[in-house]
PDB file of the backbone (N, CA, C, O) and the ligand in Angstrom, with CONECT records:
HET     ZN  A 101       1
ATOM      1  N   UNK A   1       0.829  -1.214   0.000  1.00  0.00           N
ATOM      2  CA  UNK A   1       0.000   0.000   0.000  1.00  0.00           C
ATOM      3  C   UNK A   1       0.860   1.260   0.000  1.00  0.00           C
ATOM      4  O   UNK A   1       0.507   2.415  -0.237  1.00  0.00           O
ATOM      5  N   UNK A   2       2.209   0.731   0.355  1.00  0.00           N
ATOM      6  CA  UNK A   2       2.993   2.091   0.413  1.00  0.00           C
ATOM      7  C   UNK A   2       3.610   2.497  -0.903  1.00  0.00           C
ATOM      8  O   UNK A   2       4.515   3.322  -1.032  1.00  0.00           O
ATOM      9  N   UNK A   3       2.972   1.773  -1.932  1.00  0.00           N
ATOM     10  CA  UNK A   3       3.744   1.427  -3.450  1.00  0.00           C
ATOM     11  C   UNK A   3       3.386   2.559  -4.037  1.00  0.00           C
ATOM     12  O   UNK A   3       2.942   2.025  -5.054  1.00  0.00           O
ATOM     13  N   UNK A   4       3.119   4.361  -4.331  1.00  0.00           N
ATOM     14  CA  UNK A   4       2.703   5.440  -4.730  1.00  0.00           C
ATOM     15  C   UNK A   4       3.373   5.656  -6.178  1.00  0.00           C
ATOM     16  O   UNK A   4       4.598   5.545  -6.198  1.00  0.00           O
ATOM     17  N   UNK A   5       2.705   5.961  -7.432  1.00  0.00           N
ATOM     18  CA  UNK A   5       3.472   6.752  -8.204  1.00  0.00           C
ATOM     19  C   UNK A   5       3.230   7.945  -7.835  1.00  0.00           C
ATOM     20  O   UNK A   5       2.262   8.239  -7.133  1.00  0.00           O
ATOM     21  N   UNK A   6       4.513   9.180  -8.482  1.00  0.00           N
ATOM     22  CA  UNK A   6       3.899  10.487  -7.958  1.00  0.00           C
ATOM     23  C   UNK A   6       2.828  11.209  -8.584  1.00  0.00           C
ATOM     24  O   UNK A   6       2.319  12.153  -7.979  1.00  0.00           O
ATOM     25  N   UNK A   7       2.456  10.898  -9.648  1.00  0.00           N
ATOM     26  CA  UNK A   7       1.340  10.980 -10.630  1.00  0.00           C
ATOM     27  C   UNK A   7      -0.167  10.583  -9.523  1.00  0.00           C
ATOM     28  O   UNK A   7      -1.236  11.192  -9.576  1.00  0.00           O
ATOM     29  N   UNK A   8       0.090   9.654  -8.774  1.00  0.00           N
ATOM     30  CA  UNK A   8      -1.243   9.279  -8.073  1.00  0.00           C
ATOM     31  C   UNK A   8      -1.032   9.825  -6.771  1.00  0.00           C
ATOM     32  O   UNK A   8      -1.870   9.757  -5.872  1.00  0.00           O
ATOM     33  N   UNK A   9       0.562  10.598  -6.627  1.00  0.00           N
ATOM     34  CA  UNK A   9       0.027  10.945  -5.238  1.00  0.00           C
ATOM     35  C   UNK A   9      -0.121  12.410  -5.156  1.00  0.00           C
ATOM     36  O   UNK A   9      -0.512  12.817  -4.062  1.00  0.00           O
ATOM     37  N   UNK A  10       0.166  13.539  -6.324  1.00  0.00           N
ATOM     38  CA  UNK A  10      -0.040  14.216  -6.974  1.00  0.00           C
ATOM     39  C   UNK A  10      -1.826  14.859  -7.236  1.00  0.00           C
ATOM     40  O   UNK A  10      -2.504  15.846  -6.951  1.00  0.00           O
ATOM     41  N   UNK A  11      -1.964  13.448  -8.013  1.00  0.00           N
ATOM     42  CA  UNK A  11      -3.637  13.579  -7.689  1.00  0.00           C
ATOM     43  C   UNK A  11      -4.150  13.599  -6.622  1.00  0.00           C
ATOM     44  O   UNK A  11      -4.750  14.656  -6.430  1.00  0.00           O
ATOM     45  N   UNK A  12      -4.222  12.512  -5.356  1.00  0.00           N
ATOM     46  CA  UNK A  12      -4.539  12.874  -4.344  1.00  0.00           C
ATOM     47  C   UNK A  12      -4.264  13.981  -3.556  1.00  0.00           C
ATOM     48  O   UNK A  12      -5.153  14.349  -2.789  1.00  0.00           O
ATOM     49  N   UNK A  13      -2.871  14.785  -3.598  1.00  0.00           N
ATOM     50  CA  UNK A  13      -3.252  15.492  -2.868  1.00  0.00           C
ATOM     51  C   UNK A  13      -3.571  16.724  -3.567  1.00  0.00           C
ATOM     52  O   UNK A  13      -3.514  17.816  -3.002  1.00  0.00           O
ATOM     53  N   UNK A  14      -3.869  16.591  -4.652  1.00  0.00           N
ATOM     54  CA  UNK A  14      -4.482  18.210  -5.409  1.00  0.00           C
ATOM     55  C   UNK A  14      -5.943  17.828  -5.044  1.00  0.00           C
ATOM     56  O   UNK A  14      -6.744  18.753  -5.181  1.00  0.00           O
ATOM     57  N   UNK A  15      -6.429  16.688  -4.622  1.00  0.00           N
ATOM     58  CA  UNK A  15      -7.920  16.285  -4.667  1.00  0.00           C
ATOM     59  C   UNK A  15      -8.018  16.727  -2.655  1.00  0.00           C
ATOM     60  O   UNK A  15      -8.903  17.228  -1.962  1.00  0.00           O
ATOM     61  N   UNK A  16      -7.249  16.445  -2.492  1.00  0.00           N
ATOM     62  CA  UNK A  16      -7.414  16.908  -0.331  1.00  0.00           C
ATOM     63  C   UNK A  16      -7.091  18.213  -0.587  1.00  0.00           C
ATOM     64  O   UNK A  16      -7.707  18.857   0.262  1.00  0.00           O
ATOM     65  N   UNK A  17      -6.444  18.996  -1.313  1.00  0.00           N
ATOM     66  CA  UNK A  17      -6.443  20.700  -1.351  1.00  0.00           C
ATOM     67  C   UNK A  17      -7.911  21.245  -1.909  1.00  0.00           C
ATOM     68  O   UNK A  17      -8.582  22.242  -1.642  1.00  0.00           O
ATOM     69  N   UNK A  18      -8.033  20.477  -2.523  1.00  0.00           N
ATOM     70  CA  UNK A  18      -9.299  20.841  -3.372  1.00  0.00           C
ATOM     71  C   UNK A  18     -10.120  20.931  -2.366  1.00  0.00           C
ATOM     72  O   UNK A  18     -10.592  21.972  -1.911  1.00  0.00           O
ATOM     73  N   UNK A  19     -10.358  19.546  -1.901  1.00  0.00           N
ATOM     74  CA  UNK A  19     -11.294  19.352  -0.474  1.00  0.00           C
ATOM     75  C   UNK A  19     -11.006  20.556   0.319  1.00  0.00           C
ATOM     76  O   UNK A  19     -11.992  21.286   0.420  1.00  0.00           O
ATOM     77  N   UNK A  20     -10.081  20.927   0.837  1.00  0.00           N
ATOM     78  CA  UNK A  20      -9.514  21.522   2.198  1.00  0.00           C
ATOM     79  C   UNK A  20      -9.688  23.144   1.329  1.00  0.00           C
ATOM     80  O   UNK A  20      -9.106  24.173   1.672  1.00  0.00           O
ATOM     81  N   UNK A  21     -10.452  23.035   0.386  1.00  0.00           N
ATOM     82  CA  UNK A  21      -9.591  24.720  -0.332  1.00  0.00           C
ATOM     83  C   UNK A  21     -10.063  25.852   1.018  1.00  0.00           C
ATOM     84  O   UNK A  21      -9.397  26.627   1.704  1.00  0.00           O
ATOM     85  N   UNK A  22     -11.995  25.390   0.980  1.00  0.00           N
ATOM     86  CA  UNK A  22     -12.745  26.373   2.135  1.00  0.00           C
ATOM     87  C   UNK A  22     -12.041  26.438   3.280  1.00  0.00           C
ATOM     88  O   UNK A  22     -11.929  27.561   3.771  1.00  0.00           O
ATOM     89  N   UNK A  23     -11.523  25.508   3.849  1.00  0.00           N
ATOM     90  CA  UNK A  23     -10.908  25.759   4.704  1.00  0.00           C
ATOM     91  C   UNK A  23      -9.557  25.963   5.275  1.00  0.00           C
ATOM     92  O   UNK A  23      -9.069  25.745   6.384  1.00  0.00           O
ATOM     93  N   UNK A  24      -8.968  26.604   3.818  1.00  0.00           N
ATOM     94  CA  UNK A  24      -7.807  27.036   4.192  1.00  0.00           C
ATOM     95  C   UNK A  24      -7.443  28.207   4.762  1.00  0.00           C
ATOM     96  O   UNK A  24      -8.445  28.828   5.119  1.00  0.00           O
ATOM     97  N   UNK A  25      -6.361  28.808   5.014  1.00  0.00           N
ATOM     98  CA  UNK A  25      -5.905  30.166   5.670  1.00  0.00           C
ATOM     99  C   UNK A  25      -5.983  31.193   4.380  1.00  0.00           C
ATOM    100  O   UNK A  25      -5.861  30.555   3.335  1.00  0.00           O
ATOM    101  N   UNK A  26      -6.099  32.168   4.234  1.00  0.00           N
ATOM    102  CA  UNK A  26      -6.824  33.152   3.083  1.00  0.00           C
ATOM    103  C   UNK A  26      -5.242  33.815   2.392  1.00  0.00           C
ATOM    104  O   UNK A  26      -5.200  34.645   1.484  1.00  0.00           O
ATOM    105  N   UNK A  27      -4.448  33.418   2.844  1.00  0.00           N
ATOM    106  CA  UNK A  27      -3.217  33.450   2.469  1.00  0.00           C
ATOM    107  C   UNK A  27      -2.671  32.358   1.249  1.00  0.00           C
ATOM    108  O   UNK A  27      -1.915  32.540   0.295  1.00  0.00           O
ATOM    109  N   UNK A  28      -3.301  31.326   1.659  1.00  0.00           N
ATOM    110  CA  UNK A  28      -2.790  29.811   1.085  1.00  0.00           C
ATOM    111  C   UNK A  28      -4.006  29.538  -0.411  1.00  0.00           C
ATOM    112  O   UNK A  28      -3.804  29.178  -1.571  1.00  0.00           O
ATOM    113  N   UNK A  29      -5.394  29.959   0.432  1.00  0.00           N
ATOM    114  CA  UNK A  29      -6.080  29.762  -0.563  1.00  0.00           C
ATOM    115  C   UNK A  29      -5.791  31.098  -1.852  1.00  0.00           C
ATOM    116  O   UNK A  29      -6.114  30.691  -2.968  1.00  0.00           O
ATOM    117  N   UNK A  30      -5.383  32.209  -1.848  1.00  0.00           N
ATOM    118  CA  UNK A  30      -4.843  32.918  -2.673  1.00  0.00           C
ATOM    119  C   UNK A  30      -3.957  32.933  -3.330  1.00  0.00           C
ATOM    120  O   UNK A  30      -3.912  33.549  -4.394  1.00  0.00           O
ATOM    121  N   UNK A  31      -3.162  32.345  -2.915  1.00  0.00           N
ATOM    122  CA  UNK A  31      -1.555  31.576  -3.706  1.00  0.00           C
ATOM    123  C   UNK A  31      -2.106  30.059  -4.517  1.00  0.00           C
ATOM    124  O   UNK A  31      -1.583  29.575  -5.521  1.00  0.00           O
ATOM    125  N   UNK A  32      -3.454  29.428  -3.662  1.00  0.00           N
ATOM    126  CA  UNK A  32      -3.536  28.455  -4.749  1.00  0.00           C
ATOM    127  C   UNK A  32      -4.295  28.767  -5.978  1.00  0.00           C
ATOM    128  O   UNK A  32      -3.955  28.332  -7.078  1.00  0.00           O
ATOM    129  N   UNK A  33      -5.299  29.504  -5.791  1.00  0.00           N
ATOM    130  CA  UNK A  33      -6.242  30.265  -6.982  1.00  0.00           C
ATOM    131  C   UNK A  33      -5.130  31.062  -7.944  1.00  0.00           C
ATOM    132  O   UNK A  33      -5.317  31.200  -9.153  1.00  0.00           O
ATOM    133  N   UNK A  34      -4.007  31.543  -7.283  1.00  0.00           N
ATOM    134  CA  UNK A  34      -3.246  32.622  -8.229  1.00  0.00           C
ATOM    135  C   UNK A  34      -2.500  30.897  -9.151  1.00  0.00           C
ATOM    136  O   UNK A  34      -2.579  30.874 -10.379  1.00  0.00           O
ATOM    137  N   UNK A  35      -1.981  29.890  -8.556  1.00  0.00           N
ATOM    138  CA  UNK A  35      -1.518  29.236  -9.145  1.00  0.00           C
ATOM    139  C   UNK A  35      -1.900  28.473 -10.413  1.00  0.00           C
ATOM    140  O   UNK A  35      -1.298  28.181 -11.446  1.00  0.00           O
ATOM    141  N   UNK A  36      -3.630  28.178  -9.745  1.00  0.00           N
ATOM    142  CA  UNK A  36      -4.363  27.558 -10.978  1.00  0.00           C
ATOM    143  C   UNK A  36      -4.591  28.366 -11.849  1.00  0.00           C
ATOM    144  O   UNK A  36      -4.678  27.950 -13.004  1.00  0.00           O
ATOM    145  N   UNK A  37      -4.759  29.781 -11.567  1.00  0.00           N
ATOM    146  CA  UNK A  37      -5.150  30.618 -12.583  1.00  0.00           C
ATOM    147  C   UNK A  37      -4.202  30.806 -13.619  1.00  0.00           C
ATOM    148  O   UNK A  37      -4.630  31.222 -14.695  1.00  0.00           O
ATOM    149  N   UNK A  38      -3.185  30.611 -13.511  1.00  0.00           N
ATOM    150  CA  UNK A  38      -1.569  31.225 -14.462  1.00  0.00           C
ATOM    151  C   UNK A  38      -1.850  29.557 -15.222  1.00  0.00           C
ATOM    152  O   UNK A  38      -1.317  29.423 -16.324  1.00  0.00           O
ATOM    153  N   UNK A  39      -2.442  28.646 -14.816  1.00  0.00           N
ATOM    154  CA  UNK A  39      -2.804  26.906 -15.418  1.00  0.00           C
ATOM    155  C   UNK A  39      -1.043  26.679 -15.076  1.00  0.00           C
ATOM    156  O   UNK A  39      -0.291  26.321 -15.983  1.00  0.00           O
ATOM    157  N   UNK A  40      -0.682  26.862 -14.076  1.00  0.00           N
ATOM    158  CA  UNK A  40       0.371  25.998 -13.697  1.00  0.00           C
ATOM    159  C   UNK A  40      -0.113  24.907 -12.725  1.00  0.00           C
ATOM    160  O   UNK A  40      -1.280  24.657 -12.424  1.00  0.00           O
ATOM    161  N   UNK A  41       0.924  24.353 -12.326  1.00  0.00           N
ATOM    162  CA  UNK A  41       0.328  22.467 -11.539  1.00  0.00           C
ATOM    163  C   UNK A  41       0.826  23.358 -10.097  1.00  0.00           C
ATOM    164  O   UNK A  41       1.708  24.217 -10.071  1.00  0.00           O
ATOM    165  N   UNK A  42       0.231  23.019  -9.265  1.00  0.00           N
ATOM    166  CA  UNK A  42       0.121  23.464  -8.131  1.00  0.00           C
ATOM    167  C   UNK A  42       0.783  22.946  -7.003  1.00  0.00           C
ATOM    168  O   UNK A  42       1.276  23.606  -6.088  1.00  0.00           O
ATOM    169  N   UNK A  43       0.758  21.454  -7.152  1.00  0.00           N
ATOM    170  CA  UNK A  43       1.349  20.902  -6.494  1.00  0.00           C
ATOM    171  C   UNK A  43       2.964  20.151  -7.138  1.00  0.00           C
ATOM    172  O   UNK A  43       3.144  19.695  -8.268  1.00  0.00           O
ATOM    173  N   UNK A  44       3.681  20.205  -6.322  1.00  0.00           N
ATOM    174  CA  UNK A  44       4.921  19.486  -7.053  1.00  0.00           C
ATOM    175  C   UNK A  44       5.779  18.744  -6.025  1.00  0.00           C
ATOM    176  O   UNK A  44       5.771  18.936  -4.809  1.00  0.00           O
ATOM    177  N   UNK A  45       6.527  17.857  -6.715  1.00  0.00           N
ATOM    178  CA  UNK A  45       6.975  16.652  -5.657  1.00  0.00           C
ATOM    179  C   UNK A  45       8.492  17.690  -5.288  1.00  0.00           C
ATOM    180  O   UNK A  45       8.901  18.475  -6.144  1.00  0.00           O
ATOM    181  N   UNK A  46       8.956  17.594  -4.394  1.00  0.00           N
ATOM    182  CA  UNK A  46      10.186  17.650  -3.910  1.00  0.00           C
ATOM    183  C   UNK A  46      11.438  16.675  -4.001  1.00  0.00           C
ATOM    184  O   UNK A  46      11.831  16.292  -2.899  1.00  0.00           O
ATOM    185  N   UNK A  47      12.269  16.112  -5.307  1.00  0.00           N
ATOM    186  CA  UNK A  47      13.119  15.335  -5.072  1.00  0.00           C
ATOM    187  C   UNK A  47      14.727  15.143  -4.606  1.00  0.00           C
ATOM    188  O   UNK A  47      15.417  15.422  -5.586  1.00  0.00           O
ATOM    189  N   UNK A  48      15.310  14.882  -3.813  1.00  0.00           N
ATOM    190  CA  UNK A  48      16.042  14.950  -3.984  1.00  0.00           C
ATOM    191  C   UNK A  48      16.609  16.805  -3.422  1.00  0.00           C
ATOM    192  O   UNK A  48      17.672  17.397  -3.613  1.00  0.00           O
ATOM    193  N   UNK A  49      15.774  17.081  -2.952  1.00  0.00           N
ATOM    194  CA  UNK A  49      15.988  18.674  -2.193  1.00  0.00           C
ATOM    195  C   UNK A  49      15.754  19.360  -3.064  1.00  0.00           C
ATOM    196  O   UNK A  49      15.913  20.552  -2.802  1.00  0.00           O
ATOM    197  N   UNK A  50      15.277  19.027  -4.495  1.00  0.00           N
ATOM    198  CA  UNK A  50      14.916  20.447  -5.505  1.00  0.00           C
ATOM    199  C   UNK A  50      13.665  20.092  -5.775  1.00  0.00           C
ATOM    200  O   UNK A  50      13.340  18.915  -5.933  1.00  0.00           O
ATOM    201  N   UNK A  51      12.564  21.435  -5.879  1.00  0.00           N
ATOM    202  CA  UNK A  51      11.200  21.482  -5.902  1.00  0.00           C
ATOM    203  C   UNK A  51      11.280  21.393  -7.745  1.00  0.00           C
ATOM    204  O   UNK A  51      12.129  21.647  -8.600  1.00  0.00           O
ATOM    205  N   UNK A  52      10.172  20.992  -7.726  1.00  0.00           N
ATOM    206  CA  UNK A  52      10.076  20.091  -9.507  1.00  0.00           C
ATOM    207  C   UNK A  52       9.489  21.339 -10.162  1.00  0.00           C
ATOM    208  O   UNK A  52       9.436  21.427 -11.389  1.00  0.00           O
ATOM    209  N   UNK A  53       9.059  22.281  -9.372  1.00  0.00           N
ATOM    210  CA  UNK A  53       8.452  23.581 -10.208  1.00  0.00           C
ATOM    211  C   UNK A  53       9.225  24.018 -10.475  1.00  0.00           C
ATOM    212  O   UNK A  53       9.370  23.731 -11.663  1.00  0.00           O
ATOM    213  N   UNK A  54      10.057  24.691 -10.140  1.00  0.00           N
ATOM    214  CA  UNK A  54      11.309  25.552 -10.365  1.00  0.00           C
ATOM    215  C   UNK A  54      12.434  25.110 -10.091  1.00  0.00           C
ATOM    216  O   UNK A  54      13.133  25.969  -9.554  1.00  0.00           O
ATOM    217  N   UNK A  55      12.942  24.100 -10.230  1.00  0.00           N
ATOM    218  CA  UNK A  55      13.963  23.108  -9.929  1.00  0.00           C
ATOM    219  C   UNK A  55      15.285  24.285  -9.280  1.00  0.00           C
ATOM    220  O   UNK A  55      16.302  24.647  -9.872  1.00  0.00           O
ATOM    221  N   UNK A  56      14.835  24.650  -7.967  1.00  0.00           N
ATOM    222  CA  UNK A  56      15.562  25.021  -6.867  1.00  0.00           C
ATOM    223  C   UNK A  56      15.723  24.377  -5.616  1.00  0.00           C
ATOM    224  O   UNK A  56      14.794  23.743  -5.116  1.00  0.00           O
ATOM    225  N   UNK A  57      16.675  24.472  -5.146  1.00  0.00           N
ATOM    226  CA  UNK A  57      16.975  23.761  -3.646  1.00  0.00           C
ATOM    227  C   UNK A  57      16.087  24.373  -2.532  1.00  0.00           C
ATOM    228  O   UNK A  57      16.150  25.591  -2.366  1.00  0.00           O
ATOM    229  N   UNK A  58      15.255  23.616  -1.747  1.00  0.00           N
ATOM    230  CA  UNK A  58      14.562  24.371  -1.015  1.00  0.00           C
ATOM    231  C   UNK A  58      14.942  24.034   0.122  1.00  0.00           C
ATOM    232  O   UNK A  58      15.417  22.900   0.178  1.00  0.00           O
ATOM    233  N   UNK A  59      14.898  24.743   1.273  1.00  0.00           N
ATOM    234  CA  UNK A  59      14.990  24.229   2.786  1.00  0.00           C
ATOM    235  C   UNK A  59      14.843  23.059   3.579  1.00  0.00           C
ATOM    236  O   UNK A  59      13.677  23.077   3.973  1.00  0.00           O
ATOM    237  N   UNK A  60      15.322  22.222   3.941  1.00  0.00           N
ATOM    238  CA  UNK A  60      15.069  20.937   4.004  1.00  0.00           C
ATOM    239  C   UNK A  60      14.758  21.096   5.854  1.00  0.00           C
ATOM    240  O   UNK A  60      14.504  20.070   6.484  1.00  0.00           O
ATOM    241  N   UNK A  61      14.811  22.331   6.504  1.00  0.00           N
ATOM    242  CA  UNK A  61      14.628  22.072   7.570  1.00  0.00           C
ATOM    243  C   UNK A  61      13.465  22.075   8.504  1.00  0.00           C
ATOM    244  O   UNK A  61      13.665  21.978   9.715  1.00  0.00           O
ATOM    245  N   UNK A  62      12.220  22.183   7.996  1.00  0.00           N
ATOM    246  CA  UNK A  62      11.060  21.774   7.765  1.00  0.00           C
ATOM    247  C   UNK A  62      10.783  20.509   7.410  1.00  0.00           C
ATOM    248  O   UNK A  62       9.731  19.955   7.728  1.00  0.00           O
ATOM    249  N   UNK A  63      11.780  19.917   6.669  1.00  0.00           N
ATOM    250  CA  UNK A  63      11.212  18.110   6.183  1.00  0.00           C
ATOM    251  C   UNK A  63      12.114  17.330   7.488  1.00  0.00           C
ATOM    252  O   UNK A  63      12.321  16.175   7.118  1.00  0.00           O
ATOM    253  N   UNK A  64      12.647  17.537   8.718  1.00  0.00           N
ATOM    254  CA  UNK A  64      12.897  16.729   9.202  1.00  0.00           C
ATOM    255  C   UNK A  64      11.847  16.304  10.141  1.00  0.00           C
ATOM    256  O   UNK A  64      12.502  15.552  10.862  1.00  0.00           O
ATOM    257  N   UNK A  65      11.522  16.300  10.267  1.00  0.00           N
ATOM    258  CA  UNK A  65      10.040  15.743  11.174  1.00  0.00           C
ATOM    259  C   UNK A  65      10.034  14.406  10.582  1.00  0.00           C
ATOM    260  O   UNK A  65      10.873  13.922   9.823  1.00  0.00           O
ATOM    261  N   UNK A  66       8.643  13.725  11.178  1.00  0.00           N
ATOM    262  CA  UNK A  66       8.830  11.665  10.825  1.00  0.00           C
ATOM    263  C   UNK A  66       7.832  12.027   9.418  1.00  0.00           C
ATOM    264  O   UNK A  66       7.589  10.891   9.011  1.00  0.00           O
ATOM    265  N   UNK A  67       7.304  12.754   8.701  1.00  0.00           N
ATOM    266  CA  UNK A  67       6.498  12.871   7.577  1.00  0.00           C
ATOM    267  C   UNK A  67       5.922  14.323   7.354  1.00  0.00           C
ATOM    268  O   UNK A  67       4.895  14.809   7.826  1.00  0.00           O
ATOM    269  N   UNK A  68       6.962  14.948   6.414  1.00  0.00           N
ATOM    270  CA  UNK A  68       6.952  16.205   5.965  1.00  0.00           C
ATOM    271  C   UNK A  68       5.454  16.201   5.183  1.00  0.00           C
ATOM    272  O   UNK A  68       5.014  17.349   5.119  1.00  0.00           O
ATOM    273  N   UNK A  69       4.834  15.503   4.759  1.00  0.00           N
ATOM    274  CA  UNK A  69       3.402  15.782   4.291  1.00  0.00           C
ATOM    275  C   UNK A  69       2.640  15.864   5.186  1.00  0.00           C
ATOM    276  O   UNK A  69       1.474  15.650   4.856  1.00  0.00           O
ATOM    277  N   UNK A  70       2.875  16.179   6.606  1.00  0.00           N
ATOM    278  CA  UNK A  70       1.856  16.459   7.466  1.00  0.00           C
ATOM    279  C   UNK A  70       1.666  17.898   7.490  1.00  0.00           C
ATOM    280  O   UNK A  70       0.520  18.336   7.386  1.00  0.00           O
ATOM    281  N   UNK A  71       2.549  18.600   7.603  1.00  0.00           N
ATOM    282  CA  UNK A  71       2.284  20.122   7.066  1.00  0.00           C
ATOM    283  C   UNK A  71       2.173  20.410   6.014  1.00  0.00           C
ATOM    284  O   UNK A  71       2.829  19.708   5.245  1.00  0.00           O
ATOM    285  N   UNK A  72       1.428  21.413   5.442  1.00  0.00           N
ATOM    286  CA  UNK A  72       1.376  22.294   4.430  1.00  0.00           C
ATOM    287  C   UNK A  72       2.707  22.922   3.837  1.00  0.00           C
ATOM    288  O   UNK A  72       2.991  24.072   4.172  1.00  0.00           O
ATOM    289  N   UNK A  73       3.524  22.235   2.986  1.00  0.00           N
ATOM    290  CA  UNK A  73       5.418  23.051   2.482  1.00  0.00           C
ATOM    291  C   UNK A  73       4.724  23.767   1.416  1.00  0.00           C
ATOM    292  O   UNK A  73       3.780  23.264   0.807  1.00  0.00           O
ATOM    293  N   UNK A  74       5.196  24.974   1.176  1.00  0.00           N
ATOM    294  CA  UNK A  74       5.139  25.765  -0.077  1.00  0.00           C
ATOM    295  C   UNK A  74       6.772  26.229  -0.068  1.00  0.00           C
ATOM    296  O   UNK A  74       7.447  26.461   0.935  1.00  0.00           O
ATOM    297  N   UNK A  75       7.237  26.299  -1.596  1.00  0.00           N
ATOM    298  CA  UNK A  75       8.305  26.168  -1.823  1.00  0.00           C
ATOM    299  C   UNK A  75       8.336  27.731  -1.949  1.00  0.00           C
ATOM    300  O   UNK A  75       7.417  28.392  -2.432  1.00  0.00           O
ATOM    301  N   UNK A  76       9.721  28.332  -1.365  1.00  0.00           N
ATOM    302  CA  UNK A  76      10.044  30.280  -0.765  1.00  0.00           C
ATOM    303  C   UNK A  76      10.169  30.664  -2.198  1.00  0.00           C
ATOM    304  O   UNK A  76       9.816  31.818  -2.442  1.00  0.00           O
ATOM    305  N   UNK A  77      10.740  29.702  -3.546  1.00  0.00           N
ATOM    306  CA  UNK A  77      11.186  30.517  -4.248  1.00  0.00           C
ATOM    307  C   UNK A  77      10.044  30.729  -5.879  1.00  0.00           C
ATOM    308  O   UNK A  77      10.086  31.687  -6.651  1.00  0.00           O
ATOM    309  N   UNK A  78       9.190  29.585  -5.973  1.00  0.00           N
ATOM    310  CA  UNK A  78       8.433  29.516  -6.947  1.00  0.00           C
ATOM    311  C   UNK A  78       6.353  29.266  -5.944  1.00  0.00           C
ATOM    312  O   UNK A  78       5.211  29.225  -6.402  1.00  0.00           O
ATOM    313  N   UNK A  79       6.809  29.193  -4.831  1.00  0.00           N
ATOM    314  CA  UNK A  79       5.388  29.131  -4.166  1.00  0.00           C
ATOM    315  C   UNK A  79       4.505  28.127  -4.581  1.00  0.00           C
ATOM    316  O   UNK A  79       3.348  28.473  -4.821  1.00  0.00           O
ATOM    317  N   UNK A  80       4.801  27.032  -4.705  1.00  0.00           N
ATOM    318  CA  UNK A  80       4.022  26.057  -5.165  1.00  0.00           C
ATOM    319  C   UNK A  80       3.942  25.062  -3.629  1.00  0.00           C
ATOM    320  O   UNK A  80       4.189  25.320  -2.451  1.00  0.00           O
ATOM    321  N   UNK A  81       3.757  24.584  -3.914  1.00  0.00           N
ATOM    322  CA  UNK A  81       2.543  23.447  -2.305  1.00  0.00           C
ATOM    323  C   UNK A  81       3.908  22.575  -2.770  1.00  0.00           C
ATOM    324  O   UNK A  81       4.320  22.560  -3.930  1.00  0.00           O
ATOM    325  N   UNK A  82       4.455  21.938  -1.784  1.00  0.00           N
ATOM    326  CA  UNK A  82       5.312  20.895  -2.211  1.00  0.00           C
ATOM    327  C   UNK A  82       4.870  19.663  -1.331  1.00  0.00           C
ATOM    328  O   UNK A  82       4.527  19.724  -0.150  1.00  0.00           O
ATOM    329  N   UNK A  83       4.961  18.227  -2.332  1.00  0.00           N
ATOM    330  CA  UNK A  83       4.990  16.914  -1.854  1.00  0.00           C
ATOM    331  C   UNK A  83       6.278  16.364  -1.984  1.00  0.00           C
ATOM    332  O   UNK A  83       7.070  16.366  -2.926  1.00  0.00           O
ATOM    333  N   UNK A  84       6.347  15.727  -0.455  1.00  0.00           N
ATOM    334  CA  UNK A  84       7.811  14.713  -0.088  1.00  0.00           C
ATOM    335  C   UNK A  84       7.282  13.036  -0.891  1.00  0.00           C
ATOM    336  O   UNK A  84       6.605  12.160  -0.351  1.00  0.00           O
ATOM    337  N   UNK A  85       7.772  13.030  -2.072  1.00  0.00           N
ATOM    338  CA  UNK A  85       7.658  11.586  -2.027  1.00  0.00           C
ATOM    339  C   UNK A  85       8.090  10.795  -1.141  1.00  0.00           C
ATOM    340  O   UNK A  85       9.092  11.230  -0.573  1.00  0.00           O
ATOM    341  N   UNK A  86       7.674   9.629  -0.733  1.00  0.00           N
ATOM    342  CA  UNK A  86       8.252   8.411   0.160  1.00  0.00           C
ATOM    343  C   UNK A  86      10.038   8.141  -0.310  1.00  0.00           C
ATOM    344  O   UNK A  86      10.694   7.258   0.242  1.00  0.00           O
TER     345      UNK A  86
HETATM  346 ZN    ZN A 101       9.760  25.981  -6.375  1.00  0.00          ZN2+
END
């Protein structure tokens, strides 16, 4: 069950933002509306310490915790929602 492509985990979590949009912070939900609106992908995987939107090194000191997808990461330099693949 832990077997994810990032394509499906991608979808899911653009589908729990989607869910969660109403109830996001009016900060977050404005950065995601500005994102969909430009029709860029909103969400992007983090590999390897570079965010897949803007293939920059982002802060990794936020991902040490036991599962960086428990918070909300938006990447400082292109602002996109970032996912830690497994
Ligand atoms: Zn970025």
């Amino acid at each position: 069950m832990f077997e994810m492509s990032v394509e499906q985990a991608l979808a899911a979590l653009e589908q729990k933002i989607g869910e969660l949009e109403a109830g996001l912070g009016e900060s977050v939900r404005e950065r995601y509306r500005r994102l969909i609106g430009v029709g860029q992908r909103v969400v992007v995987p983090v590999l390897g310490g570079i965010c897949y939107g803007c293939f920059v090194a982002v802060p990794t000191s936020w991902a040490a915790g036991a599962d960086p997808n428990e918070k909300l990461n938006v990447c400082q330099n292109c602002g996109r929602f970032l996912y830690h693949p497994p």
